[in-house]
Backbone as CSV, one residue per row, in Angstrom:
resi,resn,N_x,N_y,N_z,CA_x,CA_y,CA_z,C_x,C_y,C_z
1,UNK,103.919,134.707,103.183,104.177,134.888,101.771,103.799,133.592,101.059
2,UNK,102.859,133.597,99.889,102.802,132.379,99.285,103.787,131.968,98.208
3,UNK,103.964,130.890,98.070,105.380,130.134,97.617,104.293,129.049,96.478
4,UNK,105.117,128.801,95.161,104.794,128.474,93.873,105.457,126.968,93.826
5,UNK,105.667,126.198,93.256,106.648,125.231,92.727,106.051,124.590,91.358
6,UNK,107.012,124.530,90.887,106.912,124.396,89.187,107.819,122.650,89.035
7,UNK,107.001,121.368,88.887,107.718,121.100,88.591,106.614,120.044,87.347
8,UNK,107.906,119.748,86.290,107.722,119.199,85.357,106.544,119.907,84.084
9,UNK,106.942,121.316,84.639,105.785,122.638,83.707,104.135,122.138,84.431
10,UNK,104.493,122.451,85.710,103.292,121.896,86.215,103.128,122.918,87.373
11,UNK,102.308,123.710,87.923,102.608,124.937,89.036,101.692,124.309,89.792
12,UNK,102.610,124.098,90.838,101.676,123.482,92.267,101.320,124.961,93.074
13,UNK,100.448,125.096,94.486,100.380,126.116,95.108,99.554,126.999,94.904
14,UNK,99.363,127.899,95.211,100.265,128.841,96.581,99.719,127.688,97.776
15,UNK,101.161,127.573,98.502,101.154,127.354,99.559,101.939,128.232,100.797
16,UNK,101.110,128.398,101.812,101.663,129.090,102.779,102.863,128.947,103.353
17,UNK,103.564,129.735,104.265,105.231,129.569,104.910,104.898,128.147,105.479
18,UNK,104.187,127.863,106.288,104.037,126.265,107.120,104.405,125.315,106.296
19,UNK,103.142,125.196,105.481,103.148,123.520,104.463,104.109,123.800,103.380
20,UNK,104.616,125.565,103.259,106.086,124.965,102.263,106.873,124.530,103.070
21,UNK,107.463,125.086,104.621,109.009,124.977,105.163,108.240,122.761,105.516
22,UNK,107.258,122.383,105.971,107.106,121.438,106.188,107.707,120.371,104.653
23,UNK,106.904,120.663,103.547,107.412,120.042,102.287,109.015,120.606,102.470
24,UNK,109.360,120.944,102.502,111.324,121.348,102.669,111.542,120.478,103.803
25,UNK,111.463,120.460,104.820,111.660,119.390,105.976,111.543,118.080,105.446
26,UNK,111.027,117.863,104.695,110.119,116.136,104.639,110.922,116.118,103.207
27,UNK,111.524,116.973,102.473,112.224,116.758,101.523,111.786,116.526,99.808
28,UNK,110.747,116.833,99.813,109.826,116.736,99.344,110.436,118.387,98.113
29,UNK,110.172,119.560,98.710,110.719,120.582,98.383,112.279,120.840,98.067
30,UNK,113.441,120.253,96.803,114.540,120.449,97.288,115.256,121.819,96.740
31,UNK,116.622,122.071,96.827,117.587,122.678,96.683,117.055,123.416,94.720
32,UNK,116.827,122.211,93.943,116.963,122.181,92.904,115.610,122.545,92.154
33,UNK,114.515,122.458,93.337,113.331,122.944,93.019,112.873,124.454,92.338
34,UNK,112.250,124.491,90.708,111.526,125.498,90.904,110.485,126.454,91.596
35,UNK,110.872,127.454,92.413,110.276,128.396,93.251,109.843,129.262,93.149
36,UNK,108.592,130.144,93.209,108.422,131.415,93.114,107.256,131.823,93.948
37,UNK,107.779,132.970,93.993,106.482,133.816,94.960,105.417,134.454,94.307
38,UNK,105.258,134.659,93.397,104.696,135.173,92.442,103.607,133.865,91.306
39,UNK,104.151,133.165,91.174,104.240,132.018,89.939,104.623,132.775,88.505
40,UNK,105.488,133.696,88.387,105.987,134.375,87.300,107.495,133.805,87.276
41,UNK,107.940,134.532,87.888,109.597,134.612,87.826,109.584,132.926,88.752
42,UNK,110.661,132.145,88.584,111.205,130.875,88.918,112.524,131.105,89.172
43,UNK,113.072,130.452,89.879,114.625,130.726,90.216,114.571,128.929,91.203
44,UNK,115.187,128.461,91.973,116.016,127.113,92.293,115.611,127.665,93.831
45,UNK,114.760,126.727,94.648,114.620,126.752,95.662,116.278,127.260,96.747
46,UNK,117.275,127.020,95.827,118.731,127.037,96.723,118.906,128.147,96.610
47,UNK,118.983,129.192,96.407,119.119,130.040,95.574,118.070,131.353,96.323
48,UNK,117.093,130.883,96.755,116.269,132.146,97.421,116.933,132.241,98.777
49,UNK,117.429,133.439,99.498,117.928,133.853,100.580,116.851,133.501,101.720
50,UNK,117.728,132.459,102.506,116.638,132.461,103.729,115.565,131.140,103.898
51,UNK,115.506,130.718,102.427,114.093,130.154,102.572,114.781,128.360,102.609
52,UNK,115.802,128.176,102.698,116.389,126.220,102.757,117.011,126.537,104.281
53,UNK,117.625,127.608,104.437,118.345,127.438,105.380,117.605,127.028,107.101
54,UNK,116.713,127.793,106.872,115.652,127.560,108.319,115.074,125.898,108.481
55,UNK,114.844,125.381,107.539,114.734,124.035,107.650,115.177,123.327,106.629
56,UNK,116.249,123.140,107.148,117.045,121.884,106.010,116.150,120.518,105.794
57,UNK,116.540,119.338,104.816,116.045,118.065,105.364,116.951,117.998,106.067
58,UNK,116.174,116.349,107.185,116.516,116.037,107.965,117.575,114.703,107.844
59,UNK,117.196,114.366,106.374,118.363,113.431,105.827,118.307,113.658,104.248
60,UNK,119.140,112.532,103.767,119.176,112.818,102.055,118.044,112.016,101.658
61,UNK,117.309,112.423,100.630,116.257,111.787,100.243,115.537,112.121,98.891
62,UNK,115.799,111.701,98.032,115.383,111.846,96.119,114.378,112.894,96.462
63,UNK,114.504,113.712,95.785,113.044,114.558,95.836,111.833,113.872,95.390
64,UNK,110.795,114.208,95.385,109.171,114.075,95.040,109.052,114.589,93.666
65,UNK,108.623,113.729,92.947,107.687,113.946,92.122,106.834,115.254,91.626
66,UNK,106.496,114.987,92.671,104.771,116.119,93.111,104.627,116.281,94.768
67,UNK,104.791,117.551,94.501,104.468,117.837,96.140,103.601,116.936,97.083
68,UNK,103.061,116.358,96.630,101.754,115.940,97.292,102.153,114.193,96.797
69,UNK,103.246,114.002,96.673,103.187,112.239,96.355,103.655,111.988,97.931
70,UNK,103.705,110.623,97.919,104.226,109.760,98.970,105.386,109.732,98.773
71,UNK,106.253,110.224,100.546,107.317,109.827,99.955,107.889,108.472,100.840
72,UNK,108.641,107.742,101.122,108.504,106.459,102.189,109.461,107.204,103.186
73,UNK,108.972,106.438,104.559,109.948,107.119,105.594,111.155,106.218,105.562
74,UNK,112.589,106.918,105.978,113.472,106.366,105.709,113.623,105.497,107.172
75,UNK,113.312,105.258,107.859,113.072,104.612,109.202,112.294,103.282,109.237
76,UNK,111.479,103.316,107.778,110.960,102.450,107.322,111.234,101.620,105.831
77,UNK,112.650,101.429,105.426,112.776,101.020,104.517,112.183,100.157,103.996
78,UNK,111.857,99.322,103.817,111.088,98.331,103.381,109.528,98.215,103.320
79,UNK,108.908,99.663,103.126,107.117,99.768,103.611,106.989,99.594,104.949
80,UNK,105.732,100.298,104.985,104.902,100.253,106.483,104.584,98.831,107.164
81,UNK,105.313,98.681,108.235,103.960,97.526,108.796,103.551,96.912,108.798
82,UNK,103.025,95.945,108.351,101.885,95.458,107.986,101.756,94.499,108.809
83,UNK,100.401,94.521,109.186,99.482,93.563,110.302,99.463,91.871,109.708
84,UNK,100.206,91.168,111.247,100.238,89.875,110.261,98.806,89.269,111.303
85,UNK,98.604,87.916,110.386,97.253,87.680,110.984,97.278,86.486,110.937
86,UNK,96.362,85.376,111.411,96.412,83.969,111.309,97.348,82.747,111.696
87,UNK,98.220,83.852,112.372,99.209,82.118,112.864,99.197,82.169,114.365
88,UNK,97.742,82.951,115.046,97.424,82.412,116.362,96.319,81.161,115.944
89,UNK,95.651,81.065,115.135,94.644,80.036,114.267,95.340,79.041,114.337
90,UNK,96.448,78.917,113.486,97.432,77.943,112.972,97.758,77.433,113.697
91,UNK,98.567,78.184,115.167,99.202,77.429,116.321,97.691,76.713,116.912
92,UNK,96.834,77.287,117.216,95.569,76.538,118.111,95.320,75.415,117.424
93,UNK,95.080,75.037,116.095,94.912,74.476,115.299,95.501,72.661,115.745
94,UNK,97.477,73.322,115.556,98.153,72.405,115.995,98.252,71.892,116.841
95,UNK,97.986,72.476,118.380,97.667,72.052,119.756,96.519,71.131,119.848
96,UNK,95.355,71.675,118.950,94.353,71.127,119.665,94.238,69.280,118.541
97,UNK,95.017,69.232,117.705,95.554,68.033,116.900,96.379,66.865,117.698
98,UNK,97.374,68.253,118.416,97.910,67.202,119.647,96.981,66.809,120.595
99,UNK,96.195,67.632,121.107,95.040,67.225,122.185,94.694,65.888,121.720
100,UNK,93.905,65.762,120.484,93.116,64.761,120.107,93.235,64.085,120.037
101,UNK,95.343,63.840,120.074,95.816,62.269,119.785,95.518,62.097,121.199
102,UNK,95.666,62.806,122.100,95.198,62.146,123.554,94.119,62.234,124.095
103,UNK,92.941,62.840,123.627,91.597,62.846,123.769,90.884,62.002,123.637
104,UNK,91.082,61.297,121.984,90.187,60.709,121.267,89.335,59.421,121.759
105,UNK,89.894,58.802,122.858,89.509,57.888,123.955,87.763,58.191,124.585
106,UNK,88.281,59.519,124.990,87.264,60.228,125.573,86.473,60.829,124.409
107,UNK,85.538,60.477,123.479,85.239,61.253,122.630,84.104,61.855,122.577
108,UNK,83.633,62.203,123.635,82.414,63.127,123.705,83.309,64.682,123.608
109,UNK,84.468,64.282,124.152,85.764,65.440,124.919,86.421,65.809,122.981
110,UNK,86.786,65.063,122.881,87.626,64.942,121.768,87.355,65.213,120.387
111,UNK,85.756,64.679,119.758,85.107,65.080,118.625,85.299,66.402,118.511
112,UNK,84.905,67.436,119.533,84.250,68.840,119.493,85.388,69.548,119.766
113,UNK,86.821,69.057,120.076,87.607,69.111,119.860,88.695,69.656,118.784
114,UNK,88.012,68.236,117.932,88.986,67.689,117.050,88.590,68.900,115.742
115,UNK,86.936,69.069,116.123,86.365,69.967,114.803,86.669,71.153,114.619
116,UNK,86.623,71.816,115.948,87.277,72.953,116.536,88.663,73.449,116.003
117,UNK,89.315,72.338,115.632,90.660,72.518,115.062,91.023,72.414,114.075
118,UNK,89.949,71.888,113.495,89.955,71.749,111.912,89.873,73.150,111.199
119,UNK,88.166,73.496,111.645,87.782,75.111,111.814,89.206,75.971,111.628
120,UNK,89.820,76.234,112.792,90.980,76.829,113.271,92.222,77.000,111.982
121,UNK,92.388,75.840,111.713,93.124,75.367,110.727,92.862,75.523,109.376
122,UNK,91.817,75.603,108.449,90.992,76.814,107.700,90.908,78.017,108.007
123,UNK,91.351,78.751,108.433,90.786,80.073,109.079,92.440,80.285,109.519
124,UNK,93.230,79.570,109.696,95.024,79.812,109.474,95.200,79.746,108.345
125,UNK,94.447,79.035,107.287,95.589,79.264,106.082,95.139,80.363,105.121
126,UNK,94.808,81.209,105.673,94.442,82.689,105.019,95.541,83.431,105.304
127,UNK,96.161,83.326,106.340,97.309,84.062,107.279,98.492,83.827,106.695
128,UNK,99.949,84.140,107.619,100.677,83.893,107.238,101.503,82.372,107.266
129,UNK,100.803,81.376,108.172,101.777,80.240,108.950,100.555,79.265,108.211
130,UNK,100.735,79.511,107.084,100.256,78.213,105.962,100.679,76.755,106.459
131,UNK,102.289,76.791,106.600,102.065,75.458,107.067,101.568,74.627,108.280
132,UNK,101.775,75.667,109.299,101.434,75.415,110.558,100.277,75.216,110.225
133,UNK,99.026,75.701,109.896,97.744,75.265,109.555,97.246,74.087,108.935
134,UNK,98.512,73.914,107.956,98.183,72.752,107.254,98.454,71.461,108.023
135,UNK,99.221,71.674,109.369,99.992,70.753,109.676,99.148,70.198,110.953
136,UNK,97.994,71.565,111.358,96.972,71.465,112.561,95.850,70.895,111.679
137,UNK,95.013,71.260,110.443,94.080,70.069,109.316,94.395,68.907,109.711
138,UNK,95.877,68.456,109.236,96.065,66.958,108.786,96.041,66.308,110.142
139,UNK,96.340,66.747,111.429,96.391,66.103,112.729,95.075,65.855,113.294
140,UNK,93.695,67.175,113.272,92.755,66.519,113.610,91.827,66.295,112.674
141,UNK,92.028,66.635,111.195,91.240,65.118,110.535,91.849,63.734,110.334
142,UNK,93.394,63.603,110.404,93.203,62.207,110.988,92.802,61.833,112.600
143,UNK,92.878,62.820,113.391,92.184,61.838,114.692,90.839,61.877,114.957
144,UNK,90.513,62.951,114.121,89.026,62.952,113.932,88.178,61.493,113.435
145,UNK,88.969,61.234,111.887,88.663,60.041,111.549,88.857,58.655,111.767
146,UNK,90.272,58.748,112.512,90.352,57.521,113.514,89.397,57.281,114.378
147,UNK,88.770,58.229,115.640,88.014,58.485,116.711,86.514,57.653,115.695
148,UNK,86.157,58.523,114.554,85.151,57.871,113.836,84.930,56.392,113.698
149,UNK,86.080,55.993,113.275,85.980,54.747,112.710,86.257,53.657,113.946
150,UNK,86.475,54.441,114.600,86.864,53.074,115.926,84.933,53.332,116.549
151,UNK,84.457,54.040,116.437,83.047,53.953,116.762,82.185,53.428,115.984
152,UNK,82.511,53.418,114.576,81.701,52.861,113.706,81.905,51.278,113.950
153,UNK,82.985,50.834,114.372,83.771,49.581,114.595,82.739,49.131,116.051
154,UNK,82.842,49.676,116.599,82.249,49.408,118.096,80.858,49.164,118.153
155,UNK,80.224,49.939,117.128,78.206,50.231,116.546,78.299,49.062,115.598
156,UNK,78.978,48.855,115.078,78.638,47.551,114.462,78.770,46.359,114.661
157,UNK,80.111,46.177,115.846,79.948,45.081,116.647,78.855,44.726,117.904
158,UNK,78.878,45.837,118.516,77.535,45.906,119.672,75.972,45.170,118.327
159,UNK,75.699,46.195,117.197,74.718,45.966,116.054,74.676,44.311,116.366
160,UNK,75.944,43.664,115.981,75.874,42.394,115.587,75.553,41.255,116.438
161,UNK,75.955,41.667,117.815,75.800,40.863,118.945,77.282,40.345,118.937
162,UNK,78.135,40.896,118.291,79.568,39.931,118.346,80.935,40.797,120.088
163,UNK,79.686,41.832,120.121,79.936,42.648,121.558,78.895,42.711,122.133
164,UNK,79.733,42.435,123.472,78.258,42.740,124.492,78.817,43.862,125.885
165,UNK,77.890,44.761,126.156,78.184,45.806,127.017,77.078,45.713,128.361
166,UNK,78.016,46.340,129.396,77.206,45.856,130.638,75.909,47.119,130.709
167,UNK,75.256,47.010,130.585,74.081,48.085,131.238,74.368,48.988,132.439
168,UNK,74.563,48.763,133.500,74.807,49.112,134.335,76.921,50.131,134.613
169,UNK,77.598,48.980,134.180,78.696,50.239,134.468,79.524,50.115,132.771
170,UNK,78.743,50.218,131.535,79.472,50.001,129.875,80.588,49.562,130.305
171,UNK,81.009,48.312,130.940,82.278,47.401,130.471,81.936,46.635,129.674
172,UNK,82.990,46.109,128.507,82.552,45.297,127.545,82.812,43.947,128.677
173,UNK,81.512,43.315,128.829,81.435,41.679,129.305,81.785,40.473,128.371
174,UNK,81.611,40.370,127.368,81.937,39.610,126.093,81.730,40.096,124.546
175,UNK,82.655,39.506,124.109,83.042,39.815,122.542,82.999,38.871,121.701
176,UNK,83.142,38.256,120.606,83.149,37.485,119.521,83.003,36.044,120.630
177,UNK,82.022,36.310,121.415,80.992,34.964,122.130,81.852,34.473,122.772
178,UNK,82.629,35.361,123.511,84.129,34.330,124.504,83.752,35.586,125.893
179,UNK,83.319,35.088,127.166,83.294,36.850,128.336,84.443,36.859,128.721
180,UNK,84.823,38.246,128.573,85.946,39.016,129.241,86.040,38.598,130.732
């Protein structure tokens, strides 16, 4: 039998026994709803013999709008879900900041490292663990730029002759003209 609903001088339907008793289940369809089989005569969904009782809702729940709106599941109060993203970035970020304070020695190891985490750390603060990201940035661009500047320090002393390095196994042999 096709089934009518009238609401707000608005005639939804015909919909079949299924997707009405389903809209009545889901609550969507209530007690107080205009109904008809026809779309002539209207009478209160409560009120037709037979047709609430076979599927009640399954809890209390404001009716719909419009048959066809969203209604939220009550299992889900607060919205669906939602996919969080970026604070595996954030954490790598921070690790690899710690790495660098102990890397940076080694810096063939440590540069590619250090950039790596920077990367990481951009690419967290899109996500949710903003600070954690911010907190993996500030660790390896400062050891990034420490690591820098202690090389620039080293290229310009070797430059000057005020260091001298062994050929054979890079120990520094003498420095500011005094040998180690």
């Amino acid at each position: 039998m096709p089934y009518f609903v009238n609401i707000d001088n608005t005639v939804y339907g015909p919909y079949d026994d299924a997707v009405f008793q389903d809209y009545i289940r889901e609550g969507r369809i209530t007690r107080q709803s205009a109904v008809s089989t026809d779309g002539v005569n209207w009478q209160p969904a409560g009120t037709m013999p037979g047709l609430l009782s076979t599927a009640p809702p399954p809890f209390d729940m404001p009716p719909a709008a419009y048959p066809d709106q969203y209604q939220p599941n009550p299992h889900q109060p607060y919205g669906p879900v939602r996919a969080r993203g970026g604070s595996g970035k954030a954490t790598a970020s921070v690790v690899l900041g710690i790495v660098g304070a102990v890397a940076w020695p080694v810096w063939p190891i440590g540069i590619p490292l250090m950039i790596i985490g920077i990367v990481l750390g951009i690419m967290g603060l899109r996500g949710e663990a903003r600070g954690r990201a911010m907190l993996g940035l500030f660790l390896n661009a400062f050891w990034l730029l420490f690591t820098l500047a202690l090389l620039a320090i080293v290229a310009y002393l070797i430059a000057t002759g005020q260091m001298v390095i062994c050929g054979e196994t890079g120990q520094v042999i003498e420095m500011f003209g005094n040998p180690l």
